[in-house]
Steps between C-alpha positions, in 0.01 A plus 500: 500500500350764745399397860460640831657532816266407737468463925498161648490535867746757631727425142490582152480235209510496116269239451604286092232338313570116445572545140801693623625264723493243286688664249777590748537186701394667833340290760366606860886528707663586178729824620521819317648754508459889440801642254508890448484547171524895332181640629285183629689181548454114416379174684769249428392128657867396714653193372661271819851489391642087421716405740823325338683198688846624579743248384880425607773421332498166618095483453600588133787270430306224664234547193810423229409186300650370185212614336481837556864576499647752257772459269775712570547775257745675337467869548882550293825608596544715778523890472656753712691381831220143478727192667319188394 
């Protein structure tokens, strides 16, 4: 798709037909950004990064039940200098 860069106020904006952003999930506040790319570059939208709950040790052995313990397995008889 072809388009224009155009003036709005003292900036410059690509303006993207609805069909577009539709297709591509972009709303009004979505951020892009510009990635150079060869000769031109592309628009790539930036996906907020998830934020993961850091967990202790405790945190995690607090979350042992008898259901969701594993058996313990047999990984065979030691090799090398391997104390068991």
């Amino acid at each position: 798709m072809v388009t224009q860069v155009k003036k709005w106020g003292n900036s410059l904006a690509v303006r993207l037909p609805k069909s577009l952003a539709v297709n591509f999930g972009l709303k009004e506040g979505v951020k892009i950004t510009f990635v150079p790319k060869g000769e031109g570059f592309e628009i790539v939208k930036v996906i907020k990064p998830v934020k993961l709950k850091k967990y202790t040790l405790l945190d995690m052995v607090k979350g042992i039940t008898p259901k969701n313990r594993h058996k313990e397995f047999d990984w065979g008889k030691p090799r090398g200098k391997e104390i068991w």
